[in-house]
C-alpha positions in Angstrom: -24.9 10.9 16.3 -24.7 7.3 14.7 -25.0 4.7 16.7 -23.8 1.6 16.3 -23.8 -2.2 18.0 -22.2 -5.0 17.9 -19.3 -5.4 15.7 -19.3 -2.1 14.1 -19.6 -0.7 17.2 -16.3 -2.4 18.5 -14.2 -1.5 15.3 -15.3 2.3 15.1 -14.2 2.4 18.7 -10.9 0.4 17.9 -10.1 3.0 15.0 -11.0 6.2 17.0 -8.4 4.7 20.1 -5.5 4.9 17.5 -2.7 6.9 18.7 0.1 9.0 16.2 2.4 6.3 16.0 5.7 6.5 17.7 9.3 5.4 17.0 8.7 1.9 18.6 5.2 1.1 16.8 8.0 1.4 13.8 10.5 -0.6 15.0 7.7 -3.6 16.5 6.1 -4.0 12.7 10.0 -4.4 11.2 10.9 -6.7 14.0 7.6 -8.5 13.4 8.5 -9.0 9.9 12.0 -9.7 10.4 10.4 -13.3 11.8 12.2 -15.3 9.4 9.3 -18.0 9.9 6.3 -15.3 9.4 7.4 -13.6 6.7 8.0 -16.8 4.8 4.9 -18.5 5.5 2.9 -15.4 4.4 5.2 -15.3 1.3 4.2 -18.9 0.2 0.5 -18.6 0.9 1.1 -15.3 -1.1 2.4 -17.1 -3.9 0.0 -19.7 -4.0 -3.1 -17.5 -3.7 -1.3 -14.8 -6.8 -1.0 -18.0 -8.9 -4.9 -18.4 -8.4 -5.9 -15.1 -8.8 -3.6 -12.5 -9.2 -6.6 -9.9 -9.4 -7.9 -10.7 -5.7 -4.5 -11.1 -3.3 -5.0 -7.7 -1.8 -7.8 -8.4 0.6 -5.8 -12.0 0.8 -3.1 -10.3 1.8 -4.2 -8.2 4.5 -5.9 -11.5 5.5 -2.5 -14.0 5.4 -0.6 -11.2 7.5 -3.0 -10.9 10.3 -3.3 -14.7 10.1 0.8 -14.9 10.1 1.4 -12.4 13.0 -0.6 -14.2 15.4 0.2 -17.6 14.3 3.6 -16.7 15.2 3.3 -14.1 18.3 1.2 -16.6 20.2 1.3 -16.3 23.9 3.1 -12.8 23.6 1.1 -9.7 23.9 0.8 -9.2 20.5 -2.2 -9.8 18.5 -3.6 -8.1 15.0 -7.2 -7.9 13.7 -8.0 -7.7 10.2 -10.0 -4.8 9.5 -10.2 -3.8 5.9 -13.8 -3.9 5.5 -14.6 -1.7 8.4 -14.6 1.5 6.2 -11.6 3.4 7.4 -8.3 3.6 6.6 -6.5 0.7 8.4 -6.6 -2.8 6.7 -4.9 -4.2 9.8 -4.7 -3.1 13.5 -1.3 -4.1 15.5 -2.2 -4.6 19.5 1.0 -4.3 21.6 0.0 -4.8 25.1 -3.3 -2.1 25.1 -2.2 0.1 21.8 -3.5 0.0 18.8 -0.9 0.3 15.9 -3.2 1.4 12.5 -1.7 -0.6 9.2 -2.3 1.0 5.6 -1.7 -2.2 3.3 -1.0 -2.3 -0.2 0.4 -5.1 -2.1 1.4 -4.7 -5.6 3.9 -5.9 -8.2 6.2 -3.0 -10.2 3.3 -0.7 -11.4 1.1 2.8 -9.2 0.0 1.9 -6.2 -3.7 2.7 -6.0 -4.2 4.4 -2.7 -7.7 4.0 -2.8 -10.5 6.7 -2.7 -11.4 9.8 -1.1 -14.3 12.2 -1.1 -13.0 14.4 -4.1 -13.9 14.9 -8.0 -11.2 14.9 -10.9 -11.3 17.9 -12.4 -12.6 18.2 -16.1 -10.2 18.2 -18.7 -10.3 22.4 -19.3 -8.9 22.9 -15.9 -6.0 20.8 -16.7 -5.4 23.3 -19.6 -5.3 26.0 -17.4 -2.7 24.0 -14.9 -0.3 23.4 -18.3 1.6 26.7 -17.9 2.5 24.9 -14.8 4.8 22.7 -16.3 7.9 21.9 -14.3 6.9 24.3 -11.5 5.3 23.9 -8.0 2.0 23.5 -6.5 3.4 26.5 -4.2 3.9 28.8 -7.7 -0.1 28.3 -8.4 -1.0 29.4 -4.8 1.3 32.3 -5.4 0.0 33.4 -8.3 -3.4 33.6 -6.8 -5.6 31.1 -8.9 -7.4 29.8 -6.0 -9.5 27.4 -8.0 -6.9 25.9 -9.6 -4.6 25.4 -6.2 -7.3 24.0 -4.3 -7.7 21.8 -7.1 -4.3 19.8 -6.7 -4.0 20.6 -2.8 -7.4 18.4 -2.5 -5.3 15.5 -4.1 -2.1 16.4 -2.5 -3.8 16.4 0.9 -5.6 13.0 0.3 -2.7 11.2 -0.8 -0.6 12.7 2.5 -3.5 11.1 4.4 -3.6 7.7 3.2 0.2 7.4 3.5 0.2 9.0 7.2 -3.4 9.1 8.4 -5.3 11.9 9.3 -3.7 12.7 12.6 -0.2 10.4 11.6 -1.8 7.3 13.3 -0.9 5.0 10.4 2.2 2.8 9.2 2.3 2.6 5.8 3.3 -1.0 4.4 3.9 -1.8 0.8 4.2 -5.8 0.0 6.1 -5.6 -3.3 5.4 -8.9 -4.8 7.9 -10.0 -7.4 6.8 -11.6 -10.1 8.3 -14.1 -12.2 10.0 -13.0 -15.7 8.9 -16.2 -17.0 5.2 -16.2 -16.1 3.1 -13.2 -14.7 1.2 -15.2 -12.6 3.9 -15.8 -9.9 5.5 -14.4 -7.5 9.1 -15.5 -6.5 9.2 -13.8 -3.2 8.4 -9.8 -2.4 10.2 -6.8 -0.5 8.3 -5.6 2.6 8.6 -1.4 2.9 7.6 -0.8 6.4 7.2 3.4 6.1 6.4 6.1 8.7 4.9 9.0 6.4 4.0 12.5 8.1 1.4 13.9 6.8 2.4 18.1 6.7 6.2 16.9 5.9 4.2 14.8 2.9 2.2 17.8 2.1 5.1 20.0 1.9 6.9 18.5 0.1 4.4 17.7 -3.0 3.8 21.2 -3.0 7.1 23.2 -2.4 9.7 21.2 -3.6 8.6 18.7 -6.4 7.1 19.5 -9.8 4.3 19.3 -11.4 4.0 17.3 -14.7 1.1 17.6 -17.1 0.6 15.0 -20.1 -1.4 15.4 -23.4 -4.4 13.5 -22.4 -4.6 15.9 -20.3 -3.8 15.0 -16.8 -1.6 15.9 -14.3 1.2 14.5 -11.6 4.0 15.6 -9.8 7.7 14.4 -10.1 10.6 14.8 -7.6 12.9 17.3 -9.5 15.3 14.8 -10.6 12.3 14.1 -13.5 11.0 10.9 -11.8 8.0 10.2 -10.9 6.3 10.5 -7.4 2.2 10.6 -8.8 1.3 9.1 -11.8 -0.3 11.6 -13.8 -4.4 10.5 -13.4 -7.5 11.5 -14.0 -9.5 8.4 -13.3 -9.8 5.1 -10.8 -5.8 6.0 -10.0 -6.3 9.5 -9.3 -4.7 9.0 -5.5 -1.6 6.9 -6.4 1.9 6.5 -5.9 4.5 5.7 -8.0 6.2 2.3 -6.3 10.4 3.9 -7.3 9.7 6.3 -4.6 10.0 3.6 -2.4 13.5 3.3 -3.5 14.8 6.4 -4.0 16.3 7.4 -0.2 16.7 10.8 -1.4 13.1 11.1 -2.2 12.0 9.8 0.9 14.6 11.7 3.2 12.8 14.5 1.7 9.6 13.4 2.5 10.3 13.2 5.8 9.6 9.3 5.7 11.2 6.8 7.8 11.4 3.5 6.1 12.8 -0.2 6.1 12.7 -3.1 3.5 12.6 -6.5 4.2 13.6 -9.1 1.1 11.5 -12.5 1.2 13.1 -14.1 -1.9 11.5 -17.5 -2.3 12.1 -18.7 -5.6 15.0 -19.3 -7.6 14.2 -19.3 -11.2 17.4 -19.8 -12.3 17.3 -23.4 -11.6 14.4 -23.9 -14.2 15.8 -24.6 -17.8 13.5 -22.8 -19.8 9.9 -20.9 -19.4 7.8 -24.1 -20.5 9.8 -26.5 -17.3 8.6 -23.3 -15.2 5.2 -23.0 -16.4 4.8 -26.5 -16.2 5.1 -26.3 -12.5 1.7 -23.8 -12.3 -0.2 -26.6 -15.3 -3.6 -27.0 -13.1 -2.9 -24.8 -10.2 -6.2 -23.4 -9.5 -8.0 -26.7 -10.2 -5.5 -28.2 -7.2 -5.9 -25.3 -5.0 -10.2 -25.8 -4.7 -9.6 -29.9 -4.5 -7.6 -28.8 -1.4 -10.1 -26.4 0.1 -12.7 -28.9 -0.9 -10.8 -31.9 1.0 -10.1 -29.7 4.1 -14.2 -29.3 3.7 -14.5 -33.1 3.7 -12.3 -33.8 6.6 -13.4 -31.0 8.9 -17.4 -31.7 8.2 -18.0 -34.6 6.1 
């Protein structure tokens, strides 16, 4: 056995004490969210911290929520702890009263959201050959035809995708922070949609495998569609091999099938019609990182100088 101390000792005991989350783990998170002052807070800091670095908001997001959610739930029973660098799945842990509520974080504008990584290998290109007379069918038709290798192959990814969605034993919310981002300059964000989802992992599982297709491309690689033709998995053979496409969120059918229960949450923020042209708007953002450390740097000054 491992042991640990200290604070890794506390966190690996705070993950292992996650329970399957129930109906009202749901509904606390959404009514957490719905706190009109929370959710716009963390939408401004958001903002501000995209326009710095839009390459490095996702641990600064999981940050700015935990932050948020006790800012604003202070002398209540609920607290949250950031935990994204303790090596398991949760980037965020909800306490209500005694439980534990696990939150899988991802924030993202309109493109696959990475899911991470597990403990499996892409397969070489020649076994994607072989999975090409696949086409259009199911995961379910490979089992069936008995080519073991070759269903193990994509259950391995099916299975690890169902477990960062749901956890391992369906002890995770799955929340999405879709940040939208400005049609008149990439680097901000004028407001985002929270998706608060309840995945389960064998309803995930099965579905990927029975129902929806599989879809092979020319590079080769392979991903699965729903069988309307779009796109649940982003056909991947590299650092996106466990992703999800971000219209699933959006597609009720799609996630009625999945078994998913789900809410959004709009944060709009910024109205860009009010801005006369791109150069007024991009004007606004002229120096924005160089203001951001003076801040920081002040806030130094005052608190220690």
């Amino acid at each position: 056995m491992i042991k640990l101390s200290g604070i890794a000792r506390r966190l690996y005991e705070a993950t292992e004490a996650i329970a399957p989350v129930e109906a009202d783990d749901f509904n606390a998170l959404v009514k957490i969210l719905e706190s009109e002052d929370l959710r716009t807070e963390y939408t401004k800091l958001l903002t501000i911290f995209n326009a710095f670095d839009p390459n490095s908001v996702g641990t600064i997001s999981e940050i700015l929520l935990t932050k948020a959610i006790n800012k604003f739930n202070q002398g209540s029973n609920i607290k949250a702890q950031h935990t994204g660098a303790s090596g398991g799945l949760s980037d965020l842990k909800l306490m209500i009263g005694d439980q534990p509520i696990g939150i899988s974080l991802k924030t993202t504008g309109d493109n696959a959201i990475n899911l991470g990584s597990a403990n499996i290998t892409p397969p070489d290109s020649d076994i994607i050959e072989k999975l090409k007379k696949y086409n259009g069918r199911s995961i379910t038709d490979v089992k069936k035809d008995g080519d073991t290798k070759l269903y193990d192959m994509c259950h391995k990814r099916i299975e690890a995708i169902a477990e960062k969605l749901a956890g391992d034993k369906d002890n995770e919310l799955f929340l999405w922070v879709n940040k939208l981002i400005s049609k008149k300059d990439s680097s901000l964000i004028t407001g985002v949609n929270f998706y608060v989802v309840k995945f389960k992992k064998t309803a995930v599982v099965n579905y990927l495998e029975d129902t929806a297709k599989l879809y092979i491309t020319s590079r080769p690689a392979w991903g699965i569609q729903n069988p309307d033709g779009s796109t649940i998995i982003s056909a991947d053979l590299g650092p996106k091999y466990l992703n999800i496409n971000n219209k699933l969120f959006s597609n009720d059918s799609a996630m009625s099938d999945l078994g998913a229960r789900f809410q959004k949450i709009n944060v709009p923020l910024i109205d860009e019609s009010k801005y006369k042209s791109p150069e007024e708007f991009k004007a606004k953002l002229q120096g924005l990182p160089n203001k951001i450390m003076d801040a920081f740097v002040n806030l130094y000054d005052e608190l220690f100088a």
